[in-house]
PAVEXMAR-658041 format. One record per residue (C-alpha): x, y, z. Coordinates in steps of 0.001 Angstrom, whole numbers, padded with zeros to 6 digits, always signed. Last residue first. Example, Ala and Ser with C-alpha at 12.3 -4.5 7.8 and 13.67 -1.06 7.14 Angstrom:
% PAVEXMAR-658041
+013670-001060+007140+012300-004500+007800
% end
This chain:
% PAVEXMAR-658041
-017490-092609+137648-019934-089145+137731-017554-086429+137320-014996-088282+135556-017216-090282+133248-019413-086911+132902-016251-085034+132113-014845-086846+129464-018244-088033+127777-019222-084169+127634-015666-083242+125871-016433-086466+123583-019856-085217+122419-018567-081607+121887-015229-082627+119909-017267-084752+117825-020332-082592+117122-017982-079964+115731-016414-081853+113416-019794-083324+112623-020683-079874+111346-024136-078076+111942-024479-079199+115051-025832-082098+116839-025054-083508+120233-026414-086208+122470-025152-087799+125594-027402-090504+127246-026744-091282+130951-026916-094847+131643-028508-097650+134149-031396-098363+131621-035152-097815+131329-035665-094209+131719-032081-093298+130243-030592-090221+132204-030841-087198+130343-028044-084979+128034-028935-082588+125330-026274-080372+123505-027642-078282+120750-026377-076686+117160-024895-073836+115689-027314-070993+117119-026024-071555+120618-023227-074575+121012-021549-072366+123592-024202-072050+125729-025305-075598+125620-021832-076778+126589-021735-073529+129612-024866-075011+131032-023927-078973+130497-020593-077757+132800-022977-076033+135578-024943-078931+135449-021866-081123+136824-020640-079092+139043-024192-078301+140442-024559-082473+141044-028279-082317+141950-028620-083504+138319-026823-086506+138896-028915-087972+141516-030580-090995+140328-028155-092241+137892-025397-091863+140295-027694-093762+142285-027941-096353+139748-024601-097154+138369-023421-095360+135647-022759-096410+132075-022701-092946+130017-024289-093662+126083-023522-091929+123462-025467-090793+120600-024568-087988+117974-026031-085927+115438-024709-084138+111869-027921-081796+110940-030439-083245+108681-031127-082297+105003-034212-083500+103835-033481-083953+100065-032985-087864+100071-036156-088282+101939-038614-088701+099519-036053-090337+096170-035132-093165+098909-039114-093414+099901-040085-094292+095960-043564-092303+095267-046655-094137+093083-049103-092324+095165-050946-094922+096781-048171-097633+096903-045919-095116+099069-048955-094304+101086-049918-097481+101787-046094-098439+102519-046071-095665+105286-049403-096865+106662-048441-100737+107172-045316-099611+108406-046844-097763+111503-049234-099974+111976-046179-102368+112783-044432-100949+114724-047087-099336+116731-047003-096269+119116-049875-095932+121610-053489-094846+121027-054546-096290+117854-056267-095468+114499-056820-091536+114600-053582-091423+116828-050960-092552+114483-048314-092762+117227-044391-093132+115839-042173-094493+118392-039595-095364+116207-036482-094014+118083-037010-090815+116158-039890-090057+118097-043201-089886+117927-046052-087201+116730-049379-087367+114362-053345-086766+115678-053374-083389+117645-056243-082333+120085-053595-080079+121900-053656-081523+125275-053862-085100+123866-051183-084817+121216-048699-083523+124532-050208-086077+126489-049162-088455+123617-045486-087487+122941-045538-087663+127182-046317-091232+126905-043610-091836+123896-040530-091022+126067-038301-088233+125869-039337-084643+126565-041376-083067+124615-041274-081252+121402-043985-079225+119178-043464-079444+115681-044996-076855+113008-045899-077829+109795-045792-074863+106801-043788-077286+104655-040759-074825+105254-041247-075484+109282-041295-079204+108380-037959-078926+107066-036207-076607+109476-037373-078961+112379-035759-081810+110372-032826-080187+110611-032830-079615+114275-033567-083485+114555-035931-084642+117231-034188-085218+120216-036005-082872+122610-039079-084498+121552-041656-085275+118755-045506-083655+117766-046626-082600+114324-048831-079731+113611-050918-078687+110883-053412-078244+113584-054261-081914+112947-053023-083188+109657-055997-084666+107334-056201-081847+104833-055015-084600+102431-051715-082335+101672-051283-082140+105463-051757-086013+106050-049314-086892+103050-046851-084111+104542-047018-085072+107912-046818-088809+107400-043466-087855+105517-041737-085991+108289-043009-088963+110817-041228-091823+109110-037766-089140+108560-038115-088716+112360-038782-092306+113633-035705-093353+111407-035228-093916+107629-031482-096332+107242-030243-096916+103622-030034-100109+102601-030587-098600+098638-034633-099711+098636-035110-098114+101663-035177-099306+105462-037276-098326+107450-036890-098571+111701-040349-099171+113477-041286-099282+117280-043878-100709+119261-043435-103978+117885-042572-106095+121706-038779-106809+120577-038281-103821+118331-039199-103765+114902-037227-103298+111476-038680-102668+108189-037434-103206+104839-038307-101809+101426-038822-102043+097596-036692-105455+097833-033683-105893+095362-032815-108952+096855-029455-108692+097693-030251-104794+098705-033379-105590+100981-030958-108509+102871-028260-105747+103518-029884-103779+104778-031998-105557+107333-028577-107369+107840-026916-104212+109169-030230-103156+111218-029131-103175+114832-031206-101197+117330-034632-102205+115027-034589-105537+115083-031147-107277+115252-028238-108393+116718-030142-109995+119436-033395-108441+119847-035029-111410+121282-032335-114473+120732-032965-115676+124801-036653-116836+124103-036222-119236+120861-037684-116564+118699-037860-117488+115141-038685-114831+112932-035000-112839+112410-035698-112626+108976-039061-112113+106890-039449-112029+103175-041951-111283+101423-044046-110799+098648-046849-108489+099231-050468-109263+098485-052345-108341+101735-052152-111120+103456-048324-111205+102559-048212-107575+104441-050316-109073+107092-048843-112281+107622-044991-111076+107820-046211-108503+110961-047353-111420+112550-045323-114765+111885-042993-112817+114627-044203-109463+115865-043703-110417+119428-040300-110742+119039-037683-112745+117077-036871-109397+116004-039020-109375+113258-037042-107956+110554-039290-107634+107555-038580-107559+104183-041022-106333+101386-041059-106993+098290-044239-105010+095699-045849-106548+093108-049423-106709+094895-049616-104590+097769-053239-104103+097934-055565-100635+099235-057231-099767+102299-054823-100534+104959-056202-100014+108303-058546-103125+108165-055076-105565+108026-054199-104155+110972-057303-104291+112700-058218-107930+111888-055206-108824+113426-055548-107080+116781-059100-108716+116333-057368-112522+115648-055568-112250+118883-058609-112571+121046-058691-116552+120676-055556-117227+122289-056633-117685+125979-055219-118546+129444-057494-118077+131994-057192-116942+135767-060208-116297+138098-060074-114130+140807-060474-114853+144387-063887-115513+145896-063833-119072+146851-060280-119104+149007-061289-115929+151076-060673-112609+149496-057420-110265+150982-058615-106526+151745-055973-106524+155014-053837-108129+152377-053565-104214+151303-052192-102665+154307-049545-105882+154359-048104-104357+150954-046863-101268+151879-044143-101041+149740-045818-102428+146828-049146-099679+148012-046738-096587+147819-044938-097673+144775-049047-098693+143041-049704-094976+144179-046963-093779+142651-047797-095653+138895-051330-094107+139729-049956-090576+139491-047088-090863+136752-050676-092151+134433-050707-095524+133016-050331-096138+129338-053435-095549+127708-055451-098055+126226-058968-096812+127453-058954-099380+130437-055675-098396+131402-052211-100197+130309-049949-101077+132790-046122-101912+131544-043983-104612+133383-040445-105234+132172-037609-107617+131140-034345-108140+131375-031956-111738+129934-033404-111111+126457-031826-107843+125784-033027-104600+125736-035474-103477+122836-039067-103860+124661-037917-104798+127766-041782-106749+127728-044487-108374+130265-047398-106147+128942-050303-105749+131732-053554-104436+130678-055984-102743+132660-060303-102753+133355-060568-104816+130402-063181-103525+128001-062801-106077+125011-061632-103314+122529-059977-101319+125150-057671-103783+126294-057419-105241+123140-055705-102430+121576-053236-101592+124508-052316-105386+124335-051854-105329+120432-049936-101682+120848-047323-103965+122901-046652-106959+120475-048410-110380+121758-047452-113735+122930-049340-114905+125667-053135-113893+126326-052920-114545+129531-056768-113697+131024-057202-112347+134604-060135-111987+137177-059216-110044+140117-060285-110844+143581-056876-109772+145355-055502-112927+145268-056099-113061+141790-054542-109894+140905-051335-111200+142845-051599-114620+141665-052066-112816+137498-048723-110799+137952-046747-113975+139632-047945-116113+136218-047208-113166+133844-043448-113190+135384-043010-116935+134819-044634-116713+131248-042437-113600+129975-038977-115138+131537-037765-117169+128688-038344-113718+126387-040887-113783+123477-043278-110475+124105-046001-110501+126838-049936-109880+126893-051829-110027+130540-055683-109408+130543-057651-107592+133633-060626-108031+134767-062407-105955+137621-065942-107164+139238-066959-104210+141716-065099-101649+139635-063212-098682+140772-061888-099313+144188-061319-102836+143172-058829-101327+140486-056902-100685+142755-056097-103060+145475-055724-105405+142483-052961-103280+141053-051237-103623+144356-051754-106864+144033-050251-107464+140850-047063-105199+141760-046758-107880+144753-047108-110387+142726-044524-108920+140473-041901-108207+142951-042642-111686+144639-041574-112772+140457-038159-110455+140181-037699-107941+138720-034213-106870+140217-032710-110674+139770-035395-112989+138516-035481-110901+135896-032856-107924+135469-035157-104845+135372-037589-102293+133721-040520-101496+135427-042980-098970+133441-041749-097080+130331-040726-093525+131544-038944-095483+134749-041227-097113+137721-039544-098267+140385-039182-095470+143094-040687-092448+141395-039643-089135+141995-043014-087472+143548-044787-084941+141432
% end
């Protein structure tokens, strides 16, 4: 497989208007177009994007480059991620288009292709779109005349069955019960708060009004301080946190304290393996799922399977094996009996259903799953060092020797972000003494080696 030239593990991720820009996206539009003309004499495609100033201007130069290409489109506006994946196969588009950065901030944004069945795009196609972006002329050579290009719509009325869906997964009422959501002036603003009232909850949602440039800004799910703090001053049952376009979930318990991706998934796995419901008794995450956490599901006879990071390969690997729970402790969490992509807010929905079910508090779940001391840091590089790093035999030579000495105490696991111009450094062991003086040893020489 070919190193790909734009895409990242999460489609295009960029500046806008200054790396992603709008020709970028006609031209990604087009290429698209080329396509999916192979495959179906009249293709359609609809267009979904989060709350940043840029969504509409980069949907716009997505739908003239389908158009142009005979394509009819639908904009669909403001939408969370697993909404657009939903739809898409619901209504039988032949793609979806998400205009999202998911958590990064409001100035960048992003361009993920869904497929007809609501899978994120396969590595192969996303090269053949590079090849045909690059080549661009080649495919005007297929251009329609000025009556047979595509239609574009705009339309709000298919929201209402991505609704309808989430409210249909939950199969019992929250009456009694506070809830506070953090809706990251996202896509799931008004949304995710609706359901939960919908169905009998009281609550109380924060961070709700997106203006366009306040997406994700100090908070959501990368920054859940108030989260906390709001659920303790008023004594709420629980909080959850999303992400900008509601693919991913951060909990917060009763006591403020933080329940990430892995503690979410730890629990589904139990309540699915106790209903018989857990696929292969198996649970699916990725090279950063906790070591500790490992341990724990291993002693609740649950095996996990790791991948690397990013929640489309969490799902080829739950593909390949027929399995129906993974994620990652990011909040990626993919429920795949009900959807085919992480969801936010699914995802919460399900966890409080089976808190309310069985009468069980999450602080008094998770407080005796012991976790190993881990630790994030993030490398700024520029791009090619980005790029290239791993040819640098100095520099894997030194991660060698770190993982070697960490062996049976703990692990060392360092990647280049697929959405962001860093290297990510992470270490746990079984003291955070020891974690410390690995994670900032690794920092030291990766700056130097690589700034």
């Amino acid at each position: 497989m070919g190193k790909r030239k734009y895409f990242g593990t999460d489609g295009v991720r960029g500046e806008a208007n200054i790396e992603l820009t709008p020709v970028f996206a006609m031209r990604l539009g087009a290429a698209l177009g080329h396509i999916l003309n192979q495959e179906s004499e009249e293709p359609k495609v609809v267009i979904a994007m989060d709350t940043r100033i840029s969504g509409e201007m980069l949907a716009a130069a997505l739908a003239s480059g389908l158009s142009s290409m005979g394509v009819s489109v639908d904009i669909i506006g403001v939408l969370p991620t697993p909404g657009l994946a939903f739809l898409t196969k619901r209504l039988e588009f032949n793609a979806g288009i998400m205009v999202s950065a998911s958590h990064n901030p409001a100035k960048d944004n992003g361009i993920k292709i869904f497929t007809s069945d609501g899978f994120k795009l396969q590595d192969t196609k996303e090269l053949e779109i590079e090849n045909l972006i690059d080549n661009i002329d080649s495919v005007f050579d297929y251009k329609k005349g000025g009556d047979r290009v595509g239609k574009i719509k705009n339309t709000q009325e298919y929201k209402f069955l991505y609704y309808d869906f989430l409210k249909s997964s939950v199969h019992t009422k929250f009456r009694g019960k506070k809830v506070i959501v953090d809706e990251a002036n996202g896509a799931a603003s008004g949304l995710a708060s609706k359901v939960f009232s919908d169905l009998g909850a009281e609550v109380v949602a924060i961070n709700d009004v997106p203006n366009g440039t306040n997406i994700n800004l100090k908070c959501g799910s990368t920054n859940i301080d108030v989260l906390s703090k709001v659920v303790r001053d008023y004594e709420a049952d629980i909080g959850f946190a999303y992400d900008g376009d509601a693919d991913r979930l951060i909990t917060v318990d009763r006591n403020g304290l933080v329940v990430d991706g892995d503690l979410v998934i730890t629990l589904m796995a139990q309540f699915l393996k106790e209903q018989g419901r857990l696929s292969g008794n198996k649970v699916v995450g990725t090279i950063m799922t906790n070591m500790g956490i490992e341990k724990y599901l291993e002693s609740q006879g649950i095996i996990l399977e790791r991948t690397a990071v990013g929640d489309r390969y969490v799902l080829e690997k739950m593909i390949l094996d027929d399995l129906n729970l993974g994620g990652e402790q990011s909040g990626h969490i993919i429920m795949r009996d009900l959807i085919n992509t992480g969801d936010g807010i699914l995802s919460s929905l399900q966890l409080f259903q089976f808190l309310v079910t069985t009468g069980k508090d999450l602080s008094e779940l998770t407080s005796h799953i012991q976790r190993y001391p881990q630790q994030l840091k993030n490398l700024k590089v520029d791009r090619e060092k980005k790029a290239t790093w791993q040819k640098n035999f100095k520099v894997t030579s030194f991660i060698e020797e770190q993982k070697k000495a960490l062996e049976g105490k703990g692990r060392v696991v360092i990647r280049e972000s697929g959405t962001e111009p860093l290297i990510r450094i992470m270490v746990e062991a079984e003291s955070m003494e020891l974690v410390n003086s690995t994670i900032a040893t690794c920092y030291a020489f990766l700056d130097k080696e690589l700034n």
